[in-house]
PyMOL Python script that loads the backbone (N, CA, C, O; Angstrom):
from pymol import cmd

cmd.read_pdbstr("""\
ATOM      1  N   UNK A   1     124.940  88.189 125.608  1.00  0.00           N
ATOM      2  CA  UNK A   1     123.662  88.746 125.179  1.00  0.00           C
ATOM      3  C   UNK A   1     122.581  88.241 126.142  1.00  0.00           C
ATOM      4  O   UNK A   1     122.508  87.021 126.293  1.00  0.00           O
ATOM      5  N   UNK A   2     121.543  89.214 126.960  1.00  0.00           N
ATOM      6  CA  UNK A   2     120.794  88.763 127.274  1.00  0.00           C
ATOM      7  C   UNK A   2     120.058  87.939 126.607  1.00  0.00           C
ATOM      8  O   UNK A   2     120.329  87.712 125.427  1.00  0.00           O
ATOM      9  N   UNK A   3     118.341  86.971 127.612  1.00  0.00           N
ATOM     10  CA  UNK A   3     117.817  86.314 126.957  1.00  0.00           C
ATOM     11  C   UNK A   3     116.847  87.493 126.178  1.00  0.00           C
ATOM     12  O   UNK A   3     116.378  87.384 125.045  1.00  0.00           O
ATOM     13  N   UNK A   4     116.676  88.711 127.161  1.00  0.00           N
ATOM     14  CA  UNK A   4     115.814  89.756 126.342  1.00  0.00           C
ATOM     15  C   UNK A   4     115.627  89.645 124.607  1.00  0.00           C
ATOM     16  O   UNK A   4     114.859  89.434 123.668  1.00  0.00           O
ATOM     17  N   UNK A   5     117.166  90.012 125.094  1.00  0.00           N
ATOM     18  CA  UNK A   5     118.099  91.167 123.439  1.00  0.00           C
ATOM     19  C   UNK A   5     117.979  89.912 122.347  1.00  0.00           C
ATOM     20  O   UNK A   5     117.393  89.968 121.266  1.00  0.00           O
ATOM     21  N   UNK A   6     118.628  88.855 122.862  1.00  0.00           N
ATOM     22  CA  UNK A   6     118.304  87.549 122.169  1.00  0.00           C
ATOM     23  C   UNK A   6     117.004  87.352 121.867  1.00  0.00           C
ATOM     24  O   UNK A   6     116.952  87.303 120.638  1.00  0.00           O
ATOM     25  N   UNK A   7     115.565  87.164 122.480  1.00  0.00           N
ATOM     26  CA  UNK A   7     114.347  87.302 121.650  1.00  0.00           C
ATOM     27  C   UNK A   7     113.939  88.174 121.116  1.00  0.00           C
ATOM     28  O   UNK A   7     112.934  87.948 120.441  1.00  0.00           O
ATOM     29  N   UNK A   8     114.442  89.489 121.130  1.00  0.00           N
ATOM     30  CA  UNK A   8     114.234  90.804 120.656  1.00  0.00           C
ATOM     31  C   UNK A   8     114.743  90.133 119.128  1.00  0.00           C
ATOM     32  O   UNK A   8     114.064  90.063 118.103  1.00  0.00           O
ATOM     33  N   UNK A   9     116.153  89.674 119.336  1.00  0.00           N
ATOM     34  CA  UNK A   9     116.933  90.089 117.374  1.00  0.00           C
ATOM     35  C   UNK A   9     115.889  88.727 117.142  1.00  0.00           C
ATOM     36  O   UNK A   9     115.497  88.949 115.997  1.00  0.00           O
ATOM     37  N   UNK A  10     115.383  87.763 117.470  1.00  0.00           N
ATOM     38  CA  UNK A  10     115.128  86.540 116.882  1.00  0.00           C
ATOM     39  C   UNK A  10     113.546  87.042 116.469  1.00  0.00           C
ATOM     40  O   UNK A  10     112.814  86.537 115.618  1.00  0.00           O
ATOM     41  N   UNK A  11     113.257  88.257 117.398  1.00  0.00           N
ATOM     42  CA  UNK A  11     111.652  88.395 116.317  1.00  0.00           C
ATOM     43  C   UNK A  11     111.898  89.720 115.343  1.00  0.00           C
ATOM     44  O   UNK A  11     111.025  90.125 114.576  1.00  0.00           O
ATOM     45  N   UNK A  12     113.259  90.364 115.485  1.00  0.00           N
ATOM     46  CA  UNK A  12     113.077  91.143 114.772  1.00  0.00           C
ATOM     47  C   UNK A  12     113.609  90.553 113.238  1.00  0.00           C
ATOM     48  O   UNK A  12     113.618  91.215 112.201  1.00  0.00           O
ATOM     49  N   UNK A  13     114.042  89.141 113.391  1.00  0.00           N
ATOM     50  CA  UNK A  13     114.288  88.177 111.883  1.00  0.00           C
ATOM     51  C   UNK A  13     113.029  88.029 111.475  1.00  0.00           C
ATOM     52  O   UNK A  13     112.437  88.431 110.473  1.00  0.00           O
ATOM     53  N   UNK A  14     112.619  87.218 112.648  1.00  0.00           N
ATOM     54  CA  UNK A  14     111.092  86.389 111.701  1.00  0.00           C
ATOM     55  C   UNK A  14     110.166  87.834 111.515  1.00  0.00           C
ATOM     56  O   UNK A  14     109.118  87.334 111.106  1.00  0.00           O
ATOM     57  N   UNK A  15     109.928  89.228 111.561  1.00  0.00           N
ATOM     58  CA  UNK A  15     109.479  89.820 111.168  1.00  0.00           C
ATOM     59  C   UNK A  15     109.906  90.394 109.444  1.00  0.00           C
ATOM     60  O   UNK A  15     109.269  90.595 108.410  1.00  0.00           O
ATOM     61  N   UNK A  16     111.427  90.506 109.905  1.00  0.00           N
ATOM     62  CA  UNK A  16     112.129  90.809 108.327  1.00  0.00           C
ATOM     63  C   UNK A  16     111.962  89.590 107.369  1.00  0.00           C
ATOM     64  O   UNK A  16     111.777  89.779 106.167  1.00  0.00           O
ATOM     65  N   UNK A  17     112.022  88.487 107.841  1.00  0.00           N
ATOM     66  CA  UNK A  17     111.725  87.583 106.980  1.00  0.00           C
ATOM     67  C   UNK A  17     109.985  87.248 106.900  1.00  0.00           C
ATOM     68  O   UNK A  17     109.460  86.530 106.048  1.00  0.00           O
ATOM     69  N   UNK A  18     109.408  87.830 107.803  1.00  0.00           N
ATOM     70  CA  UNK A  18     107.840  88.296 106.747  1.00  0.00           C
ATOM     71  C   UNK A  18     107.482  89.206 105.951  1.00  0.00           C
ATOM     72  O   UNK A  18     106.460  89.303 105.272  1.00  0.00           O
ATOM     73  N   UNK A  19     108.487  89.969 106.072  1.00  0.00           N
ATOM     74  CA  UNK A  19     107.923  90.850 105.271  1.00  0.00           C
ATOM     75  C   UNK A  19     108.444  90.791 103.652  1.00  0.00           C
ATOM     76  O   UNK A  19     107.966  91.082 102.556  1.00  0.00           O
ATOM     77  N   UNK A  20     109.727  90.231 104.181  1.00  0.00           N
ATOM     78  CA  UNK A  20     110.182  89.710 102.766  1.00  0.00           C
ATOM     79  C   UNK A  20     109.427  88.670 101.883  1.00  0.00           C
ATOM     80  O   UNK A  20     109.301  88.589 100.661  1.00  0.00           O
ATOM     81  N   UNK A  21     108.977  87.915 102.892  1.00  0.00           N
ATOM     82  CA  UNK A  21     107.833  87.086 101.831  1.00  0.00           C
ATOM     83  C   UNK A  21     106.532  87.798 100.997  1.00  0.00           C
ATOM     84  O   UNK A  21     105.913  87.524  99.970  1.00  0.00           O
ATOM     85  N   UNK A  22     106.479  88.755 101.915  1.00  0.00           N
ATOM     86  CA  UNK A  22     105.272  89.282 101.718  1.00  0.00           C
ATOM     87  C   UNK A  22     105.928  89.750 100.598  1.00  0.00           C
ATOM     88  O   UNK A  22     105.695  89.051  99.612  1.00  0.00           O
ATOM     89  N   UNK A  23     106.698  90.726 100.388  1.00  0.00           N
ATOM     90  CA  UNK A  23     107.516  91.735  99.064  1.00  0.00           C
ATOM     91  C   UNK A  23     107.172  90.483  98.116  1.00  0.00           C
ATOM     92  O   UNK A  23     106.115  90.576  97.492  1.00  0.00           O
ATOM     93  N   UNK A  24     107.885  89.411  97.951  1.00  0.00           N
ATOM     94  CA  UNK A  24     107.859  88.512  96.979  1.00  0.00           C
ATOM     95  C   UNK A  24     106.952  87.299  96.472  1.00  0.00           C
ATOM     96  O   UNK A  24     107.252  86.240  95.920  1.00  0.00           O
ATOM     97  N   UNK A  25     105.359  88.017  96.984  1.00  0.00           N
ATOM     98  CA  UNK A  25     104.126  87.392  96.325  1.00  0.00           C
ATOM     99  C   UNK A  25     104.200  88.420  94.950  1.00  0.00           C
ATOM    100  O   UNK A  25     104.776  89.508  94.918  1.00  0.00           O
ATOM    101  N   UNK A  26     103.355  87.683  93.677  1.00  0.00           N
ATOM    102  CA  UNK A  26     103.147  88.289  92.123  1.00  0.00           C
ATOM    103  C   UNK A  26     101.985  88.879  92.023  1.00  0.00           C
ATOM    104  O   UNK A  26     101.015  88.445  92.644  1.00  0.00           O
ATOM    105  N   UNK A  27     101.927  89.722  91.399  1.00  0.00           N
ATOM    106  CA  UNK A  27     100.526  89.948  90.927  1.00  0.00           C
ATOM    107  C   UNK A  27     100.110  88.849  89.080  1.00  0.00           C
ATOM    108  O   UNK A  27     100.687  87.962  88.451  1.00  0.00           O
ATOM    109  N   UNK A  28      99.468  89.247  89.002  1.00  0.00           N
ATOM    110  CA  UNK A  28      98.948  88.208  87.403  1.00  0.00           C
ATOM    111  C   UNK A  28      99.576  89.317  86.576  1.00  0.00           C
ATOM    112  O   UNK A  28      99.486  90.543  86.650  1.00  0.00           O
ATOM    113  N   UNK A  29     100.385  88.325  85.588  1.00  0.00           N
ATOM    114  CA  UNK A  29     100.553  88.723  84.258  1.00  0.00           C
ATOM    115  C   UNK A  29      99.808  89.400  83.721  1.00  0.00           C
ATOM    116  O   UNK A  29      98.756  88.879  83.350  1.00  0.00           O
ATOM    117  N   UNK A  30      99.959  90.338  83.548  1.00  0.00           N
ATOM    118  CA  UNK A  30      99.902  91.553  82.220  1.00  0.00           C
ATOM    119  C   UNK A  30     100.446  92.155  80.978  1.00  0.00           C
ATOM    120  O   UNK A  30     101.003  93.248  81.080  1.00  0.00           O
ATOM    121  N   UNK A  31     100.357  91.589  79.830  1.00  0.00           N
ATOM    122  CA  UNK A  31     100.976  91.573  78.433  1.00  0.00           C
ATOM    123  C   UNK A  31     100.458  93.074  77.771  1.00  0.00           C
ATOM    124  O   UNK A  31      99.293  93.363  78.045  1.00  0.00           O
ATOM    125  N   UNK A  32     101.091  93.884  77.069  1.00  0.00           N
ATOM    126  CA  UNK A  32     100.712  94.599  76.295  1.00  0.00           C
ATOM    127  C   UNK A  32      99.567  94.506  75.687  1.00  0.00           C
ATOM    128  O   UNK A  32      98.606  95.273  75.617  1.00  0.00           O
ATOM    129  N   UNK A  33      99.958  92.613  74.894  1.00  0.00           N
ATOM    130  CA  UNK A  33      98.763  92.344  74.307  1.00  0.00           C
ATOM    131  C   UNK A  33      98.260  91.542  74.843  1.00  0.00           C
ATOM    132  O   UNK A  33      98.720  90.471  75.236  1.00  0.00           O
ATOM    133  N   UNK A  34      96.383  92.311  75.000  1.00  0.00           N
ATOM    134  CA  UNK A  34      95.663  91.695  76.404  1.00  0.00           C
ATOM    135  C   UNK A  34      95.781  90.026  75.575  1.00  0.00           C
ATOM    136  O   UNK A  34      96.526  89.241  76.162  1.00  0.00           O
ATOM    137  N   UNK A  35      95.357  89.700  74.779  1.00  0.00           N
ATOM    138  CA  UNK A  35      95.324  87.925  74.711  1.00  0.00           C
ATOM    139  C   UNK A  35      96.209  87.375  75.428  1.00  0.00           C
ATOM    140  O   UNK A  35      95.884  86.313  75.959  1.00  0.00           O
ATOM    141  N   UNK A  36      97.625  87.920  75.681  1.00  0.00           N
ATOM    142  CA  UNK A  36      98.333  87.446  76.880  1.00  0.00           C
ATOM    143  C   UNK A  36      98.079  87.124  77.820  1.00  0.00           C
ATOM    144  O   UNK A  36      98.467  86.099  78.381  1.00  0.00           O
ATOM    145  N   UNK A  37      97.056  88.274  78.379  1.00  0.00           N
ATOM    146  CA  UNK A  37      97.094  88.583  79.951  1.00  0.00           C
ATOM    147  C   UNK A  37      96.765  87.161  80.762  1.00  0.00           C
ATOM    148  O   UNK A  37      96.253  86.250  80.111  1.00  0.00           O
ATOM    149  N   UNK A  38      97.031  86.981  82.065  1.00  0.00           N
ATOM    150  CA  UNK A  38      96.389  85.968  82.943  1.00  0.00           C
ATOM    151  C   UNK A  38      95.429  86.453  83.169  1.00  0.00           C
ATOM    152  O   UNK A  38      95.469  87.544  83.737  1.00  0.00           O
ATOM    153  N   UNK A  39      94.404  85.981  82.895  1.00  0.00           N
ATOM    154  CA  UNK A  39      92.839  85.914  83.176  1.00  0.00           C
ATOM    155  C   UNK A  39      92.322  86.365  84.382  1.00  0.00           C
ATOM    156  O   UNK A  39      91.314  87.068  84.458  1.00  0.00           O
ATOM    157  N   UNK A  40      93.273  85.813  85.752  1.00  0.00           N
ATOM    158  CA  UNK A  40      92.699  86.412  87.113  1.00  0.00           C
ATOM    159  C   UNK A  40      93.599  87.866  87.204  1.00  0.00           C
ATOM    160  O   UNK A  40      93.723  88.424  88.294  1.00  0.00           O
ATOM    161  N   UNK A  41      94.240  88.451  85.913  1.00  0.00           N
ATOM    162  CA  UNK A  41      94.956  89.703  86.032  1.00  0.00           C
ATOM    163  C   UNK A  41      93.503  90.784  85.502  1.00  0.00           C
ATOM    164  O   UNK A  41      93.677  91.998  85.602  1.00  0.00           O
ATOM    165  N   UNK A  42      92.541  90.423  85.122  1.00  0.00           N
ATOM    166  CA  UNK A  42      91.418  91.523  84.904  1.00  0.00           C
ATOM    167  C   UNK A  42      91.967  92.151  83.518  1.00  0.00           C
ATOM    168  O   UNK A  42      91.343  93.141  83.137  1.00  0.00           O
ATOM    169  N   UNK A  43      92.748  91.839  82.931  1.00  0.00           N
ATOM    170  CA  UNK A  43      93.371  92.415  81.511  1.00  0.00           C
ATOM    171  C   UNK A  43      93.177  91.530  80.563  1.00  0.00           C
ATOM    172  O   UNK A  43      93.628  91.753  79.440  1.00  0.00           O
ATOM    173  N   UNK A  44      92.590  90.560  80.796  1.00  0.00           N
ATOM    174  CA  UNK A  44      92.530  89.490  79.784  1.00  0.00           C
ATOM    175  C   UNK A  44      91.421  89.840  78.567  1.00  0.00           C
ATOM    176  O   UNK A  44      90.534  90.666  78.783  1.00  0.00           O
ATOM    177  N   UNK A  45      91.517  89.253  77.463  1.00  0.00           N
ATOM    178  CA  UNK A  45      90.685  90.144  76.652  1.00  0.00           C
ATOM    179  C   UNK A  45      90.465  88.180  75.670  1.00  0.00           C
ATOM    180  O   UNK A  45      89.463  87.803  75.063  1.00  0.00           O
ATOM    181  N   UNK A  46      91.533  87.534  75.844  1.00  0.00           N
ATOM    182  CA  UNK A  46      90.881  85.849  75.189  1.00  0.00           C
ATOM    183  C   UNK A  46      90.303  85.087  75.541  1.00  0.00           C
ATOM    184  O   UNK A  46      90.601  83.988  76.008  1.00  0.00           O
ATOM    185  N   UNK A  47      88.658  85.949  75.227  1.00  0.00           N
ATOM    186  CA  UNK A  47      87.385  84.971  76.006  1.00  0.00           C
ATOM    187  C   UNK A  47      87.622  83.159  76.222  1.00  0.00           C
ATOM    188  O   UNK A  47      87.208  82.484  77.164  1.00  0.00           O
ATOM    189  N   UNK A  48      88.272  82.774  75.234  1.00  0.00           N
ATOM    190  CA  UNK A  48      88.473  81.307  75.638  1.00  0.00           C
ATOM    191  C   UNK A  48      89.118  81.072  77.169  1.00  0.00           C
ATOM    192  O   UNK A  48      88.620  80.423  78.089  1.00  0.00           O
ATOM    193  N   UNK A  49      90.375  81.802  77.146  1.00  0.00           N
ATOM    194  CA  UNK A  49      91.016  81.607  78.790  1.00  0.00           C
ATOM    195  C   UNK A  49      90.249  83.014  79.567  1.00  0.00           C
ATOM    196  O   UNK A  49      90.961  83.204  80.553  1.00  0.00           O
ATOM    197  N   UNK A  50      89.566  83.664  79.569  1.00  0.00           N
ATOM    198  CA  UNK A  50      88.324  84.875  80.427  1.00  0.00           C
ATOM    199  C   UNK A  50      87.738  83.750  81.081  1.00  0.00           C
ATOM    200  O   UNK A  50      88.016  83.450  82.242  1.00  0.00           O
ATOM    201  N   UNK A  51      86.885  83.080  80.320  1.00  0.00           N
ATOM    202  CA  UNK A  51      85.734  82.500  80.468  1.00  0.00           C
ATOM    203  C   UNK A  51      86.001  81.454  81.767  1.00  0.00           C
ATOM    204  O   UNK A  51      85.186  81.365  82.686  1.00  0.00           O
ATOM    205  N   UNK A  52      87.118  80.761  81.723  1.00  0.00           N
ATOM    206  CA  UNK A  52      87.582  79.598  82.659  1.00  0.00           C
ATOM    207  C   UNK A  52      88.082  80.953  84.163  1.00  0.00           C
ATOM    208  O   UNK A  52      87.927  80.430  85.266  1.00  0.00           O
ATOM    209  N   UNK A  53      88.407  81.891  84.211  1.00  0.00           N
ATOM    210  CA  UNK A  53      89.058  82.484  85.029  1.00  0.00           C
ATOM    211  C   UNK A  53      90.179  82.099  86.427  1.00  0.00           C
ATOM    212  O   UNK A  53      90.454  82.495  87.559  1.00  0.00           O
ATOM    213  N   UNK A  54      90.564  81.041  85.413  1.00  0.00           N
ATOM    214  CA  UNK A  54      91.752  80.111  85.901  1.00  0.00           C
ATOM    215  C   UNK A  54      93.051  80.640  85.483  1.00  0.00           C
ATOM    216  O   UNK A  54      93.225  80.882  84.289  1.00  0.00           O
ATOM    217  N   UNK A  55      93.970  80.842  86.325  1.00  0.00           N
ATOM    218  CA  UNK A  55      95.483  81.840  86.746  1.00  0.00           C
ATOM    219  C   UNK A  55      96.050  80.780  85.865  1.00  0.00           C
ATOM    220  O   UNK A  55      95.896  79.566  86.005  1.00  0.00           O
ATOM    221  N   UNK A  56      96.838  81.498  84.789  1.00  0.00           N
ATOM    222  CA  UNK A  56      97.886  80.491  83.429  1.00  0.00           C
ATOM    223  C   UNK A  56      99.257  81.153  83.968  1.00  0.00           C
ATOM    224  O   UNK A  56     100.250  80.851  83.306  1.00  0.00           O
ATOM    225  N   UNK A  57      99.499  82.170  85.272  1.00  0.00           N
ATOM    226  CA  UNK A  57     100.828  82.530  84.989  1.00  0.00           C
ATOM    227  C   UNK A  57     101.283  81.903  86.144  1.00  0.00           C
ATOM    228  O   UNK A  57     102.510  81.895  86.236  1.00  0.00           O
ATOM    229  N   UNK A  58     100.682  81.383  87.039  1.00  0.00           N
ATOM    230  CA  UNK A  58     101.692  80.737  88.102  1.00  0.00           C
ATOM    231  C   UNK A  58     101.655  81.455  89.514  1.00  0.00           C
ATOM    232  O   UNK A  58     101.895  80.975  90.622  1.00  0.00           O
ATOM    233  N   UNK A  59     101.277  82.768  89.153  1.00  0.00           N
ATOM    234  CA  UNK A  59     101.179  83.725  90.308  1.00  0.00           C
ATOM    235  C   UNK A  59     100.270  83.388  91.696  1.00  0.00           C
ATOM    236  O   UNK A  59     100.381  83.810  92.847  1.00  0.00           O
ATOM    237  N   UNK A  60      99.155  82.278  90.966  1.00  0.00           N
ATOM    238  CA  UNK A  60      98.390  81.547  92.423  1.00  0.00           C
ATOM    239  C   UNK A  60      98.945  80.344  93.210  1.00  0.00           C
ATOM    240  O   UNK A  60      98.863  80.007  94.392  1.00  0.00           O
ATOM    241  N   UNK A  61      99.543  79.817  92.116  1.00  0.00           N
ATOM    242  CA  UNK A  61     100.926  78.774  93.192  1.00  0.00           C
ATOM    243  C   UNK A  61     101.629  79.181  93.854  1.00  0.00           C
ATOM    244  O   UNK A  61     101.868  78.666  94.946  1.00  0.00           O
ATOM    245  N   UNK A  62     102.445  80.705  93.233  1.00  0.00           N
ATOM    246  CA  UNK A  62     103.407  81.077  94.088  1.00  0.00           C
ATOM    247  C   UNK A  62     103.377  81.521  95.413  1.00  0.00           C
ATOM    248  O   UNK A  62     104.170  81.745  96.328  1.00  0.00           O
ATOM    249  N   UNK A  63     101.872  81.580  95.129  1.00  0.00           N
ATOM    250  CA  UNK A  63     101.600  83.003  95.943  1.00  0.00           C
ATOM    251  C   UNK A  63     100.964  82.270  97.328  1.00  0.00           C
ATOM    252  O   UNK A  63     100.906  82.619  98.507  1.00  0.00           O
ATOM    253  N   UNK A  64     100.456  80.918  96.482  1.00  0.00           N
ATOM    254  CA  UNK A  64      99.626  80.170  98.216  1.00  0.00           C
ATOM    255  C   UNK A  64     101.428  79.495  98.751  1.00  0.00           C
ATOM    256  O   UNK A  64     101.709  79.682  99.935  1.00  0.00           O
ATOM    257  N   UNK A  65     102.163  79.000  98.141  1.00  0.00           N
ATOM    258  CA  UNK A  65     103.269  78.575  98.927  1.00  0.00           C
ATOM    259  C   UNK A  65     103.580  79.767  99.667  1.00  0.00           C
ATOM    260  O   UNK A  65     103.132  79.606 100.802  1.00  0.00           O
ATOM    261  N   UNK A  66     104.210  81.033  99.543  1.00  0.00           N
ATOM    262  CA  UNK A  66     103.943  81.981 100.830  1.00  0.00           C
ATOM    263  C   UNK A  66     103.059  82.222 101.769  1.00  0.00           C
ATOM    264  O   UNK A  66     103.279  82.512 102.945  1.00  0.00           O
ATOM    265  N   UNK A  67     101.947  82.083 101.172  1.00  0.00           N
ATOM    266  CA  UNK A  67     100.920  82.020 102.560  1.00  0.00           C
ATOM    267  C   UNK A  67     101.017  81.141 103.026  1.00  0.00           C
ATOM    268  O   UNK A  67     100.430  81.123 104.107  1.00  0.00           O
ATOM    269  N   UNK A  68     101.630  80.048 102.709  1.00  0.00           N
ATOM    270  CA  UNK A  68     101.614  78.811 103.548  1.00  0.00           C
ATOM    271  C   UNK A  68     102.743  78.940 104.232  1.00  0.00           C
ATOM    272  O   UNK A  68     102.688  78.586 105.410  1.00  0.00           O
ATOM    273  N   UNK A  69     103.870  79.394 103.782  1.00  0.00           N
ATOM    274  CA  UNK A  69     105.104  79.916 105.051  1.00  0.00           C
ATOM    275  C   UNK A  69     104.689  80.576 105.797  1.00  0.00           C
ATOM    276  O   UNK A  69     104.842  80.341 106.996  1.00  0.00           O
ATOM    277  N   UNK A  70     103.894  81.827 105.264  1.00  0.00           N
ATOM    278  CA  UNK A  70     103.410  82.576 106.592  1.00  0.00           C
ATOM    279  C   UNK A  70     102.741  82.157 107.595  1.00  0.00           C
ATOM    280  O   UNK A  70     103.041  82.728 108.643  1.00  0.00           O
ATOM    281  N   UNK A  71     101.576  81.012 107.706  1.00  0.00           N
ATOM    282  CA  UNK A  71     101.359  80.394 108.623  1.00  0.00           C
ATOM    283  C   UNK A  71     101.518  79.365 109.169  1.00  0.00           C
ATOM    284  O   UNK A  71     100.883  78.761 110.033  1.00  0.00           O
ATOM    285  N   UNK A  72     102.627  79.128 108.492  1.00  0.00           N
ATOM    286  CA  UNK A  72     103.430  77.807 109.412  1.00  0.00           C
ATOM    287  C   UNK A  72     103.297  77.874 110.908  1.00  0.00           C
ATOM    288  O   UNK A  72     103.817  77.009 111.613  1.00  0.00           O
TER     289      UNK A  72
END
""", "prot")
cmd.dss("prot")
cmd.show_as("cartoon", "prot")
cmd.util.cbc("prot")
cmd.orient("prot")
């Protein structure tokens, strides 16, 4: 294998494997019933957790550890 073809497949990984990260960021929880909802999901309707507009589902942890792979 050339060195070409060889940096060719090695960025055409780290591209598939961005984009795959990208596929597997969350959006915020959304419950039927809005008192469920995560608060930074805009569906939230339980002014107690509205009011703080602090993420209860996890989706902002998950989601900065991918951005943080992505710019490794």
């Amino acid at each position: 294998m050339s060195e070409f073809t060889e940096a060719m497949s090695k960025a055409l990984t780290i591209a598939r494997l961005k984009g795959a990260l990208i596929a597997a960021k969350r959006d915020h929880y959304v419950c039927e019933d809005c008192f469920y909802s995560c608060p930074k999901s805009g569906e939230c309707c339980n002014d107690d957790e509205r009011a703080s507009d602090k993420c209860n589902c996890g989706a902002d942890a998950h989601n900065a550890k991918i951005d943080e792979a992505l710019n490794a």
